[in-house]
C-alpha positions as CSV (number, residue, x, y, z in Angstrom):
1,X,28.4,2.1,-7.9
2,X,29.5,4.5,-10.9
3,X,33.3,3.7,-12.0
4,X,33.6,0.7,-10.0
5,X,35.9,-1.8,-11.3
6,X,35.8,-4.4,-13.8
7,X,34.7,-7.6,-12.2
8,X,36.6,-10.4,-14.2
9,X,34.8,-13.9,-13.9
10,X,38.0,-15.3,-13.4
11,X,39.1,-13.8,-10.0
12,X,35.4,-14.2,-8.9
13,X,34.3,-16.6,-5.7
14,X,31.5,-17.8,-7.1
15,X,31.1,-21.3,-8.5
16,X,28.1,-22.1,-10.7
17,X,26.8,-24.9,-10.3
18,X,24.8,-27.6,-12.9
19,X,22.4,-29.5,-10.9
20,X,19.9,-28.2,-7.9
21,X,20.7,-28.6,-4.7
22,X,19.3,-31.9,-3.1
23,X,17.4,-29.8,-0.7
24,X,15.9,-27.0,-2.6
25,X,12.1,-26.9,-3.5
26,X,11.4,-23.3,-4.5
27,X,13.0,-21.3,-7.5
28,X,15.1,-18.6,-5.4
29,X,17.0,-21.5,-3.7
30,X,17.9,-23.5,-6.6
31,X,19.0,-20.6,-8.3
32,X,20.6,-18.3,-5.7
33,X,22.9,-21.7,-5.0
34,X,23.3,-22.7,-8.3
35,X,23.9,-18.9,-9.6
36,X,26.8,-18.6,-7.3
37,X,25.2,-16.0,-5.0
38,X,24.7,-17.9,-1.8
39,X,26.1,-20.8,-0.1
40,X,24.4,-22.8,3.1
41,X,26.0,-22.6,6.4
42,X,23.8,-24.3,8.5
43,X,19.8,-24.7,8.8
44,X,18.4,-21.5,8.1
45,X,21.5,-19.8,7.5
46,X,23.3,-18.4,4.5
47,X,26.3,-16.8,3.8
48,X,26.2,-14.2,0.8
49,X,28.8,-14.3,-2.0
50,X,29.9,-11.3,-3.8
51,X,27.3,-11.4,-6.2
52,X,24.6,-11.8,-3.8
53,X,25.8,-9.3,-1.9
54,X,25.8,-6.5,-4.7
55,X,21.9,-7.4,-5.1
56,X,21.5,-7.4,-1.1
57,X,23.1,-3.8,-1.4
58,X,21.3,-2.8,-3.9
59,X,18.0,-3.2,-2.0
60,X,19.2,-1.5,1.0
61,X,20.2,0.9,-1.0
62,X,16.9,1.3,-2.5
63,X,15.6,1.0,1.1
64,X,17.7,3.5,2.6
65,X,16.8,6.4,-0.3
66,X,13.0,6.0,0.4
67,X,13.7,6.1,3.7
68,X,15.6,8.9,3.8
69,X,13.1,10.8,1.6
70,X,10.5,11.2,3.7
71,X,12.9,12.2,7.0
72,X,13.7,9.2,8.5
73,X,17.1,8.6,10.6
74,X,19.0,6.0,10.2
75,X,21.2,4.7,13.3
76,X,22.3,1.3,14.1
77,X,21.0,-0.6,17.5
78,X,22.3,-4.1,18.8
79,X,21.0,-7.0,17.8
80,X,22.4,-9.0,21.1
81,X,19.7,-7.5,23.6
82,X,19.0,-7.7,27.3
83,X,15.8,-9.4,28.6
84,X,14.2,-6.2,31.1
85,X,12.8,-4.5,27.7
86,X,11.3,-7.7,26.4
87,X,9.7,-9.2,29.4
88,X,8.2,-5.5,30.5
89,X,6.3,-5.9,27.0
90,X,5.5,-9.6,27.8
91,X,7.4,-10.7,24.5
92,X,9.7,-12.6,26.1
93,X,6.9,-15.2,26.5
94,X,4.6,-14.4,23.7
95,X,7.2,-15.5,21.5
96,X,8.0,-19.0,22.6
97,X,10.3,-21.0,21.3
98,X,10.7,-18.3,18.6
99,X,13.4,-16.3,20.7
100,X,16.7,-17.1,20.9
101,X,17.9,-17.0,24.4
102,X,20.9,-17.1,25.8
103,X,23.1,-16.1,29.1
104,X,26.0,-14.3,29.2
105,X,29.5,-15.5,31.7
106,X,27.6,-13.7,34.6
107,X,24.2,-15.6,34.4
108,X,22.4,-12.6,32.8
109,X,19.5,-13.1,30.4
110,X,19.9,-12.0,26.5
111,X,18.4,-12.5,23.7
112,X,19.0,-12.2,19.8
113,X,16.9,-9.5,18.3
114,X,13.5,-10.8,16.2
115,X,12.9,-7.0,16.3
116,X,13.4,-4.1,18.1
117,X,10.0,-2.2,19.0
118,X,11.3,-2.4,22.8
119,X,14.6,-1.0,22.1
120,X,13.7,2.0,19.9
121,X,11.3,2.9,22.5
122,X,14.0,2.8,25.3
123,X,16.0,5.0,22.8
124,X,13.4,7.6,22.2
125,X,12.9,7.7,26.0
126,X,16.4,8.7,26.4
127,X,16.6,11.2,23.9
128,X,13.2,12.8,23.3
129,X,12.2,14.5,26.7
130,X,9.7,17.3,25.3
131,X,7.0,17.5,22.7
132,X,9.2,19.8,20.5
133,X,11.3,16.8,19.7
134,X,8.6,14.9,18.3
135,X,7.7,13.4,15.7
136,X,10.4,11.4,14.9
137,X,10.8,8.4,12.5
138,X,14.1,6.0,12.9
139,X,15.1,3.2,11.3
140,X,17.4,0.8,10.4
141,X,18.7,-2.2,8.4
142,X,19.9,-4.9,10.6
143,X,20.3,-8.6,10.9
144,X,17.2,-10.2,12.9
145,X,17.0,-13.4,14.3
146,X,14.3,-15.8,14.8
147,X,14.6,-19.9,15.7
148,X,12.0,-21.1,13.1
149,X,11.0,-24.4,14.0
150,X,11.3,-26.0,10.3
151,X,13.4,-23.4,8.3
152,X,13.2,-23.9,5.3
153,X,13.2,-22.5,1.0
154,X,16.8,-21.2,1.5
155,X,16.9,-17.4,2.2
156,X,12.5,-16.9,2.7
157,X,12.3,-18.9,5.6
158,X,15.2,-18.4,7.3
159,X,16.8,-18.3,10.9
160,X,18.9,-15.3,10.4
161,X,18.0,-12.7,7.8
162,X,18.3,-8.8,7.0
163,X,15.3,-6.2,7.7
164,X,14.8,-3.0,7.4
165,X,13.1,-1.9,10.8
166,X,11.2,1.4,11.4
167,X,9.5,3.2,13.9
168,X,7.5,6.3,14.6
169,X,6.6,8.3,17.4
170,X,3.9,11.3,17.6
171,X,1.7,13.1,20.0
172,X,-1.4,11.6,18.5
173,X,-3.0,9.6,17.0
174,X,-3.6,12.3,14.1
175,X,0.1,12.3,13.7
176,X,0.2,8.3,13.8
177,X,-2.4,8.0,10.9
178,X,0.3,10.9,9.0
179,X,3.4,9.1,9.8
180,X,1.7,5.4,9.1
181,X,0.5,7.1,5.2
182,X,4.6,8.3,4.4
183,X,5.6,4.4,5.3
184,X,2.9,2.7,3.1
185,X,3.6,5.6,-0.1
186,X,7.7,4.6,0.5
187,X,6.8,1.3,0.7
188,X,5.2,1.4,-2.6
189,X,7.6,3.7,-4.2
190,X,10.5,0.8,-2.8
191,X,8.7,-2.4,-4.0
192,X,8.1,-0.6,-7.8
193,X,11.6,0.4,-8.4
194,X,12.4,-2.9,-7.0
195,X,10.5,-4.4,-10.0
196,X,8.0,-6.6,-7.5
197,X,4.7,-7.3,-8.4
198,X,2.7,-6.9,-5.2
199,X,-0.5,-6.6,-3.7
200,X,-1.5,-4.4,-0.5
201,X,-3.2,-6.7,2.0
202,X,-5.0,-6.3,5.5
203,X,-3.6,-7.9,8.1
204,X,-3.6,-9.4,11.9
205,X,-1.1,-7.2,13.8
206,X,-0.5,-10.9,15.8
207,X,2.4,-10.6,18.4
208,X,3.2,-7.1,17.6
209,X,-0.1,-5.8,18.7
210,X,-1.9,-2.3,17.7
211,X,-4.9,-1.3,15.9
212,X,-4.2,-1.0,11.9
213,X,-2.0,-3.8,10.0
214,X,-1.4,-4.5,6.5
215,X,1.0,-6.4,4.5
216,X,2.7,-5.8,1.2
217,X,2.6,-9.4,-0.5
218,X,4.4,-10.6,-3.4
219,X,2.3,-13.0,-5.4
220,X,4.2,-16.4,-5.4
221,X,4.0,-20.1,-5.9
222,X,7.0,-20.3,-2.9
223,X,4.9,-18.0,-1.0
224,X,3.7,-19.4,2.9
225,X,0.8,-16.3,3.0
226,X,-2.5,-17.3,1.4
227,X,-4.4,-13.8,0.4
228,X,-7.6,-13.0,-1.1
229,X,-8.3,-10.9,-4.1
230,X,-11.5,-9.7,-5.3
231,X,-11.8,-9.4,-9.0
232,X,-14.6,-7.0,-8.4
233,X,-13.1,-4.1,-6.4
234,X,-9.7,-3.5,-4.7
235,X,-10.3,-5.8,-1.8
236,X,-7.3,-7.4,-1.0
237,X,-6.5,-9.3,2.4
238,X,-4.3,-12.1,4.2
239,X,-6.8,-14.8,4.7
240,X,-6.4,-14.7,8.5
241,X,-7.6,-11.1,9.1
242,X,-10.6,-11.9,7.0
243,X,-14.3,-11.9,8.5
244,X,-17.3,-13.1,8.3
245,X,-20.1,-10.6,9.2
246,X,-22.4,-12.1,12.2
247,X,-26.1,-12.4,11.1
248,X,-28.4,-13.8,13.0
249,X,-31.4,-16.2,11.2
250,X,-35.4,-16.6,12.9
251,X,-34.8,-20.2,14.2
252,X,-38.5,-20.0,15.8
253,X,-40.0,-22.2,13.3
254,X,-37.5,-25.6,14.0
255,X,-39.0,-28.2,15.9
256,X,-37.7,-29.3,18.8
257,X,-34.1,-30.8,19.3
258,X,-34.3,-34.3,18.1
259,X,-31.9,-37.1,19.4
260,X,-31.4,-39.8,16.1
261,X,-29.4,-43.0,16.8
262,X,-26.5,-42.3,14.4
263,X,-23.9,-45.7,14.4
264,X,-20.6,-45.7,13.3
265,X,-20.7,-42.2,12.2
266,X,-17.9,-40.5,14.1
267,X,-16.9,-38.3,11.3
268,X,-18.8,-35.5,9.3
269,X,-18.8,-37.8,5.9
270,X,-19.9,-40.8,7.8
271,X,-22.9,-38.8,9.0
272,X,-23.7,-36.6,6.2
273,X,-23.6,-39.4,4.3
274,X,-25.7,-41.3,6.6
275,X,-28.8,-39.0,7.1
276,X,-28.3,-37.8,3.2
277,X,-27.7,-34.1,4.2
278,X,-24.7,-31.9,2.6
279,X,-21.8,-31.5,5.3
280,X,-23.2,-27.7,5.3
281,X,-25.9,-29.3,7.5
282,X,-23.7,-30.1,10.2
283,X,-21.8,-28.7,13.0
284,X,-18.1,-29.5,13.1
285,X,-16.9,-28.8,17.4
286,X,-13.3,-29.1,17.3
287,X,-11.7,-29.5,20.8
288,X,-8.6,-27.7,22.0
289,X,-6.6,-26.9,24.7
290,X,-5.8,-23.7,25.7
291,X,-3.2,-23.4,28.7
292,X,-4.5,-26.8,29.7
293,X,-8.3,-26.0,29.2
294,X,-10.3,-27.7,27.1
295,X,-12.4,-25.5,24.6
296,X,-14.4,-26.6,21.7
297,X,-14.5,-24.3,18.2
298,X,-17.7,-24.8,16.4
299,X,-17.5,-24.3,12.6
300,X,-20.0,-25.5,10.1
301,X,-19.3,-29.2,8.9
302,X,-18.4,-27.9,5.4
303,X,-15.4,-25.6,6.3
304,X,-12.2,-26.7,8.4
305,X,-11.1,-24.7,11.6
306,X,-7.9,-22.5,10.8
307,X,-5.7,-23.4,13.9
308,X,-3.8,-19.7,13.1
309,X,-6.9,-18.0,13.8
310,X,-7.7,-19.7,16.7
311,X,-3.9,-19.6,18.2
312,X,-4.3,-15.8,17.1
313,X,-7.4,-15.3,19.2
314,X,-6.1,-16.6,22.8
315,X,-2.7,-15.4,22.4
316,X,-0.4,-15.4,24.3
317,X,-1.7,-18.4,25.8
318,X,-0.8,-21.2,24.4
319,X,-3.4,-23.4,22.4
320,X,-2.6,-27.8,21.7
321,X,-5.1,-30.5,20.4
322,X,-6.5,-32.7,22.9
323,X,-5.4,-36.3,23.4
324,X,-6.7,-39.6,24.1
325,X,-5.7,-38.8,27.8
326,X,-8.2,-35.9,27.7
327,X,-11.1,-38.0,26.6
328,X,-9.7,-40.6,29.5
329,X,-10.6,-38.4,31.9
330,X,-13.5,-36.6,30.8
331,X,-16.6,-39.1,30.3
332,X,-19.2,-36.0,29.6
333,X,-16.9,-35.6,26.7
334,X,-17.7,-38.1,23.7
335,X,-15.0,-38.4,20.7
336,X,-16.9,-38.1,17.7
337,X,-20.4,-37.4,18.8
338,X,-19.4,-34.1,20.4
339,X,-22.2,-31.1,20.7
340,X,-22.4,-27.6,22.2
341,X,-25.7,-28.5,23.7
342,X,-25.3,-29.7,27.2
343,X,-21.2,-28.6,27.8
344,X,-22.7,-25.8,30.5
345,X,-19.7,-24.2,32.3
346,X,-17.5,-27.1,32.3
347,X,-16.4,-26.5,28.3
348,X,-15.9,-22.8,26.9
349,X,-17.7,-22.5,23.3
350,X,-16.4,-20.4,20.8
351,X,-18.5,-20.3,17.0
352,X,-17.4,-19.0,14.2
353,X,-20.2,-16.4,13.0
354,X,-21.7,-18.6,10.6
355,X,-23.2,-20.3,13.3
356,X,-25.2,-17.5,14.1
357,X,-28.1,-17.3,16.4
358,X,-30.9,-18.6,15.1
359,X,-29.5,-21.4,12.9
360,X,-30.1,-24.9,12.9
361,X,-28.0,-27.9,12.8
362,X,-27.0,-31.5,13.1
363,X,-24.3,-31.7,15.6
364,X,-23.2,-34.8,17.8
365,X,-25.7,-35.1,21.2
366,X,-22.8,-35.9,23.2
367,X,-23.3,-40.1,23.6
368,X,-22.1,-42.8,21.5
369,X,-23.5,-43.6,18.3
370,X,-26.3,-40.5,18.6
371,X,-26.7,-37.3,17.0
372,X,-28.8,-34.7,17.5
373,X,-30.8,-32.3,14.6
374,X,-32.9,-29.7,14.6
375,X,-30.2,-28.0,18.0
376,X,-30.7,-24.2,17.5
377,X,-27.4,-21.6,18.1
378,X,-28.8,-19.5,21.2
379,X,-31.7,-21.7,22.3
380,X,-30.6,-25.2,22.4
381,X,-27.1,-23.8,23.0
382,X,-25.0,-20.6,23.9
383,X,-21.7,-19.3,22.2
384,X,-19.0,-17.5,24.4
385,X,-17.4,-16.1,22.3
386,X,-17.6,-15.7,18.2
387,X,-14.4,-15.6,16.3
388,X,-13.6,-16.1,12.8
389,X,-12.0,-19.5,12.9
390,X,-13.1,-20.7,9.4
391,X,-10.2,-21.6,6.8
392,X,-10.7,-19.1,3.7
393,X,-12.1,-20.6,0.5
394,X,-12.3,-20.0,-3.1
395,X,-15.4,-17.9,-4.2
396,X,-16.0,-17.0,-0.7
397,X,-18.3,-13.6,-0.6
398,X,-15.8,-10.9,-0.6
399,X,-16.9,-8.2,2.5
400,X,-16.7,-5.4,0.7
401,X,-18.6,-6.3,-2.5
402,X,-19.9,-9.6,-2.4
403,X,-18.2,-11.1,-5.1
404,X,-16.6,-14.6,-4.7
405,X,-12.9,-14.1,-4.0
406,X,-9.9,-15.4,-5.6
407,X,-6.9,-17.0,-3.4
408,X,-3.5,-16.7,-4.1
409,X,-0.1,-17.8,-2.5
410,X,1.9,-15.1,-2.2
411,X,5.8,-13.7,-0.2
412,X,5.1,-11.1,2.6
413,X,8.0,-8.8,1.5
414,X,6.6,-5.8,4.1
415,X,4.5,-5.0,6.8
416,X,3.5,-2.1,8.3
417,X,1.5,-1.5,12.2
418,X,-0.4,1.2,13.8
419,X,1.3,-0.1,17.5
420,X,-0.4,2.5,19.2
421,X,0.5,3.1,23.1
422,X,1.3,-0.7,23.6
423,X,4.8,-0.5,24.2
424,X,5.0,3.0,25.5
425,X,2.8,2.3,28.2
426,X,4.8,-0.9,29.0
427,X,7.8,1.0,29.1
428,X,6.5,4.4,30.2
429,X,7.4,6.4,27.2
430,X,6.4,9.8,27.9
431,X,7.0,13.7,26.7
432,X,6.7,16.7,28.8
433,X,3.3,18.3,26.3
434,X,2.9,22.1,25.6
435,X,0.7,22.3,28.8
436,X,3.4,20.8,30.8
437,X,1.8,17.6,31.8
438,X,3.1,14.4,30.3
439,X,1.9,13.0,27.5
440,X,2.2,9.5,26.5
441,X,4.0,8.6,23.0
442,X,1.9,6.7,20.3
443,X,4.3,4.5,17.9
444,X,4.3,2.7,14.6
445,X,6.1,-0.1,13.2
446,X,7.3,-0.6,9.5
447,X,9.7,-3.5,8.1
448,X,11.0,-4.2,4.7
449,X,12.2,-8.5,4.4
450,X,15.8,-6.8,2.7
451,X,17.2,-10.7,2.3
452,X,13.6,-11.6,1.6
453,X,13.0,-9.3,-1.3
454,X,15.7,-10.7,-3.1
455,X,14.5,-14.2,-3.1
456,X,10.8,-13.0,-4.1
457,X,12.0,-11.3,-7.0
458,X,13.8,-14.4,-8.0
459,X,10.6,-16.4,-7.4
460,X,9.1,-13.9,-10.0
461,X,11.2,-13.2,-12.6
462,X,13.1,-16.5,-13.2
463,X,12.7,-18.1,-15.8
464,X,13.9,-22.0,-17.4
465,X,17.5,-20.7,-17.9
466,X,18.1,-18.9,-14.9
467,X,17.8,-15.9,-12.6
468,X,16.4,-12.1,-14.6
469,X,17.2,-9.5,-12.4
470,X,15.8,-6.0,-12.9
471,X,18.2,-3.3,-13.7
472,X,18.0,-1.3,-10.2
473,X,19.1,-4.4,-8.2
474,X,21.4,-6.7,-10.5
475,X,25.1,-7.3,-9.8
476,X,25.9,-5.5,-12.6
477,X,24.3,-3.4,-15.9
478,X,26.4,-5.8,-18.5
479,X,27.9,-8.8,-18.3
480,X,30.5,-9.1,-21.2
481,X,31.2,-12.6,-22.3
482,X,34.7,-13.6,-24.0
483,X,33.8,-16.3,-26.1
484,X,37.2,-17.9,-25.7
485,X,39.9,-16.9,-28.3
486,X,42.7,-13.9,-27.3
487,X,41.2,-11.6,-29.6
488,X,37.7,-12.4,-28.5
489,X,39.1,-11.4,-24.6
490,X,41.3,-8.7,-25.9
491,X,38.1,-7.2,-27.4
492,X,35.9,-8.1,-24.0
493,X,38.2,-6.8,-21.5
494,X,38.9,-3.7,-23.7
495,X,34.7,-3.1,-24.0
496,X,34.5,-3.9,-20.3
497,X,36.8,-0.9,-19.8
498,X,35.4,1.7,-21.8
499,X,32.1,0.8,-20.3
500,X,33.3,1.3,-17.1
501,X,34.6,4.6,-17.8
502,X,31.1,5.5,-19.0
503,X,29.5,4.2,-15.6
504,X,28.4,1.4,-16.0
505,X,28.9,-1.6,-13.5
506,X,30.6,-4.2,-15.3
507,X,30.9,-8.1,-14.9
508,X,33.2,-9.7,-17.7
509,X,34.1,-13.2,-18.0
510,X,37.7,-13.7,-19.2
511,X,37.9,-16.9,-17.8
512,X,40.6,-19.3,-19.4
513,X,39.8,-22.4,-20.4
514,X,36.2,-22.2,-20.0
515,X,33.9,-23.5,-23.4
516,X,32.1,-20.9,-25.0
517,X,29.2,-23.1,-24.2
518,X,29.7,-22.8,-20.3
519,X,29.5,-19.3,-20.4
520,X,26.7,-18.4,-22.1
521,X,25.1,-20.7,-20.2
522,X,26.3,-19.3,-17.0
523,X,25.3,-15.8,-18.4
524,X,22.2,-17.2,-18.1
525,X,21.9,-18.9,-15.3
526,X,23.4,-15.3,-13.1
527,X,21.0,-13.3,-14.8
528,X,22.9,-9.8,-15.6
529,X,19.8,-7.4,-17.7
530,X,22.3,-7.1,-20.7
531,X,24.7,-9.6,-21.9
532,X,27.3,-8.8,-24.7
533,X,28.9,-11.7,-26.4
534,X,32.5,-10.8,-28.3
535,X,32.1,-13.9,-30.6
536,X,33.0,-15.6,-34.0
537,X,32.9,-11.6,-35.4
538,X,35.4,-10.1,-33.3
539,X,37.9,-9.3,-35.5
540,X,35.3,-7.2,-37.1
541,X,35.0,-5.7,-33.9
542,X,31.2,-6.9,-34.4
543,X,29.5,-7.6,-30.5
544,X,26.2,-9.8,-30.4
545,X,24.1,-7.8,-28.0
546,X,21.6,-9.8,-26.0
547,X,18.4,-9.0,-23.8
548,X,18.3,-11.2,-20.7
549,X,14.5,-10.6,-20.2
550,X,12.9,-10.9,-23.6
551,X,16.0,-12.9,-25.6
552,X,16.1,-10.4,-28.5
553,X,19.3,-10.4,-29.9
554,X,21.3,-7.9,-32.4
555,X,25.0,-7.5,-33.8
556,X,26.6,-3.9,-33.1
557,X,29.9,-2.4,-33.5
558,X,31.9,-2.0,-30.6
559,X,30.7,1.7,-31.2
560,X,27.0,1.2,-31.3
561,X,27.1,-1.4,-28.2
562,X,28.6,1.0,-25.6
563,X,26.2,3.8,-27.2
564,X,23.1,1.6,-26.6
565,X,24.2,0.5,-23.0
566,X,24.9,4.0,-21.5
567,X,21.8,5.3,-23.2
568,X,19.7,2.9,-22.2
C-alpha cells in the first residue's frame, strides 16, 4: 500500500532463523520458516507472520483485480457448512476420509468447506429466479479445509489453506465455453504478474466432475503433479488425463495358446528372463478390489499400473489391493501365474489399450509354475472394459504429434472445470427461460491455490542465500539496511522516510545491537527486490544499492538512490 509506514526491523515479529527446520524437505518450507514468514501450528497448519501475510495479500490482491476485471462478484460464504448440500451431490462420500466432519451440540451434521460448488449453487438458486439474471460469475477468497492423510512440504500440502474459488452460471453451454475462456485469460494474466513460470495442462476433472479440465502447473522439483511436455508442439498434460489411442493388431496368424511349464517365475523378471523375451512380451494382470470385488487390470509387463488412474476410473467406489486372505479363498485365482484367459464372469477384466485386440502375449495360465504364450486379446480372452491405467513414461509418443514426451514435476497453482449440469441437477438449479419454461443452469468451477502460490514462487525463485520475491508480491519495494553505527541509522531511517513519502513500501532494519553481518545476511535470506545498505560511506551520504535477483551492486548518493527506486 502507497504511504504505508516504515516497517522498522526492530519492532518486527519475525525471527530469522540460521538452520532448517528438522522437518522441512522442499525450499518454500525451509525458507518461509527460516525467513520469518511462517511458523507451524500443528500438522498441516500454519500461522502467517506479518511478513508472510503482506505476500499472502499481495496475491489476493492480484487475484481479486483479475477477477474483478472481467465482472466477477466477490461475496464471502461460510466455510462451516451443513451436510444436506453435500450428500444431495454425493460428495459427502466421494470424498472420504478427505472431509472434515463434525456435529454440532444438537447432533446435526457439518462439515468444513474443501470447496463450495454446492453452496454457490444453493446461493444462485435463491437469488437468480429468471434468465435475465444470468450469467453471473462469483467468487471468493476463503480458507478451505481438507484432512490430508500425510500433510506435508509446509504450506503446499497442507490441511488448512487459502483459495480463491469461482463459479459461473449460464443458459448454455455456448455461454459456459464464454465464461470458461475469461477464467483461463485471468488466470494467465494472474500467474504472469505473479512472476510464475507455468505451464497450461489437461486434466481429470476427478471428484468435481464435468466435461473440460485443465490445470495451470508450476514447474517444480517440490511439485506432487507429474506432467508431460512435448518439445515438438504445445502439448502439455497431467500424466493422468493422458491416453493411449486403442488400435487394434491382425492376431490371425498366432498359433494356438500354448501352456509352457514356467518354475519359480512368479514375477515378470523371473519369466522374461526365463523364456529370454523383453518384459514388453508379457502381460502384467494386477488384482484389485473394488468395493470388495476382485478385478484384475491388465497392462503390458513393461509398464506399471497407475493406482490413480484406476481409483479415478471406479470412483466413488472405493478401490484396495488384494490380500493373502483373498487368494485363501479363491483357488481359481493363482498368485503369480495369474491370466485373463479362463476368469469368465467370476473376475471383471479391465486392459489398458495397449493390449489391444489382436495382440499377442505371454501371460500367467492360471496354475502354479505354468505360463501360457501365444493367448490373443479378444480370442483367447475378452476385456470389459479398456482404460488408460499405464504409468506415463519418458519418450512416450506424444498424442498429438508423435514426438516422445518430456516429464516434469511440477506445483498445481490453478485449475479450472467445465462442471456442467452436475450439481444443478442435484440440487435442482433452475431459471424461469424467455419461453417461460424452466431451464436448467450449466456451471463452471475456477480456483487459484492463494497460500499455494506463495510457496511455488519460493520453490522457483530461491536461490543459495534466500528467498527472491518478484516486485508485485514482496513485503516490501526496499529493504534499507543500517549497518550499525548512529549515523549509519540516522541516514537509514531518514532514506526510509523520504522513500515512503514517495510511495514506496518500506522495510528498514534499525535493529540495535545486531552485526552488520547478521543483517545483510538476513536481507538475504527475506528476500526484499531492492536492498540499500547505509555503510562504511555514510557520512558521505554515499548508499550501496543492491539487486536481490541478479547481485549487481552500485554506490549512489542519497539523491540518486531514492531517484532510481521510485523510477524504477
Amino acid at each position: 500500500m502507497a504511504n504505508a509506514p516504515v516497517q522498522r526491523m526492530s519492532q518486527l515479529m519475525a525471527k530469522t532463523l540460521r538452520d532448517d527446520p528438522a522437518d522441512a524437505e522442499v525450499i518454500s518450507h525451509k525458507l518461509l520458516v527460516r525467513a520469518g514468514y511462517v511458523r507451524r501450528t500443528a500438522a498441516g497448519i500454519w500461522s502467517w507472520l506479518p511478513l508472510g501475510k503482506k505476500v499472502l495479500a499481495n496475491v489476493e490482491r492480484i487475484v481479486r483485480e483479475e477477477m474483478d476485471a472481467i465482472g466477477a462478484q466477490e461475496v464471502s460464504l461460510p466455510a462451516l457448512l451443513p451436510r444436506e448440500p453435500y450428500e444431495a451431490t454425493g460428495r459427502w462420500d466421494e470424498y472420504g476420509q478427505e472431509l472434515f466432519r463434525l456435529k454440532d451440540r444438537k447432533g446435526g451434521d457439518y462439515l468444513l468447506g474443501p470447496t463450495h460448488e454446492e453452496i454457490f449453487t444453493l446461493l444462485v438458486k435463491d437469488q437468480c429466479t429468471s434468465y435475465k439474471d444470468l450469467p453471473v460469475i462469483l467468487y471468493q477468497i476463503q480458507t478451505k479445509f481438507r484432512d490430508e492423510a500425510r500433510p506435508r512440504a509446509g504450506i503446499l500440502r497442507g490441511r488448512e489453506f487459502l483459495m480463491k474459488d469461482s463459479y459461473s452460471f449460464d443458459l448454455e453451454d455456448e455461454g459456459l465455453a464464454k465464461s470458461y475462456a475469461l477464467h483461463r485469460q485471468a488466470y494467465q494474466r494472474v500467474f504472469e504478474r505473479l512472476g510464475l513460470d507455468y505451464r497450461i495442462c489437461a486434466a481429470t476433472a476427478g471428484a468435481m466432475g464435468g466435461s473440460k479440465s485443465e490445470e495451470f502447473l508450476a514447474p517444480a522439483e517440490a511439485g506432487e503433479d507429474t506432467f508431460a511436455d512435448c518439445p515438438n508442439c504445445d502439448f502439455a498434460a497431467n500424466t493422468e488425463a493422458i491416453t493411449y489411442e486403442l488400435k487394434a493388431a491382425d492376431g490371425s496368424a498366432v498359433p494356438a495358446l500354448e501352456e509352457i511349464p514356467t518354475p519359480d517365475t512368479p514375477t515378470i523378471e523371473t519369466l522374461a528372463a526365463s523364456l529370454g523375451v523383453p518384459a514388453s512380451a508379457t502381460l502384467k494382470n494386477l488384482l484389485v478390489k473394488v468395493d470388495g470385488e476382485i478385478v484384475a487390470v491388465g497392462v503390458p509387463g513393461d509398464r506399471e499400473v497407475d493406482l490413480g488412474k484406476v481409483e479415478a476410473h471406479f470412483a466413488p467406489a472405493a478401490v484396495e489391493m488384494v490380500t493373502e486372505a483373498d487368494f485363501a479363498g479363491r483357488p481359481d485365482l493363482v498368485r503369480g501365474y495369474v491370466g485373463p484367459q479362463g476368469l469368465g464372469e467370476k473376475v471383471k477384466y479391465i486392459a489398458d489399450p495397449r493390449v489391444a485386440p489382436g495382440t499377442s502375449w505371454i501371460t500367467g495360465a492360471n496354475k502354479e509354475h505354468t505360463h501360457a504364450r501365444n493367448v490373443v486379446a479378444g480370442r483367447d480372452f475378452e476385456v470389459d472394459a479398456y482404460v488408460d491405467v499405464v504409468v506415463v513414461q519418458e519418450g512416450d509418443p506424444c498424442p498429438k504429434c508423435g514426438t516422445g514426451l518430456k516429464l516434469d514435476r511440477a506445483i498445481e497453482i490453478g485449475h479450472i472445470f467445465q462442471l456442467g449440469r452436475k450439481y444443478a441437477d442435484a440440487l435442482k438449479l433452475d431459471v424461469l427461460g424467455q419461453n417461460g419454461k424452466p431451464v436448467r443452469v450449466t456451471m463452471g468451477s475456477y480456483g487459484i491455490g492463494v497460500s499455494r502460490a506463495v510457496a511455488a514462487l519460493a520453490e522457483q525463485t530461491a536461490d543459495d542465500k534466500g528467498l527472491v520475491w518478484p516486485k508485485e508480491v514482496a513485503p516490501a519495494d526496499v529493504h534499507v539496511v543500517a549497518a550499525g553505527k548512529a549515523l549509519q541509522t540516522e541516514l537509514a531511517l531518514d532514506v526510509s522516510e523520504r522513500l515512503r513519502a514517495a510511495g514506496l513500501r518500506v522495510l528498514v532494519d534499525d535493529r540495535a545491537g545486531v552485526s552488520p553481518g547478521v543483517k545483510f545476511t538476513d536481507a538475504e535470506l527475506i528476500g526484499v527486490p531492492q536492498i540499500l545498505v547505509a555503510g562504511r560511506r555514510s557520512g558521505e551520504g554515499v548508499l550501496e544499492l543492491k539487486d536481490r535477483k541478479t547481485g549487481e551492486r552500485e554506490e549512489l548518493t542519497v539523491e540518486e538512490a531514492i531517484a532510481r527506486l521510485t523510477t524504477a
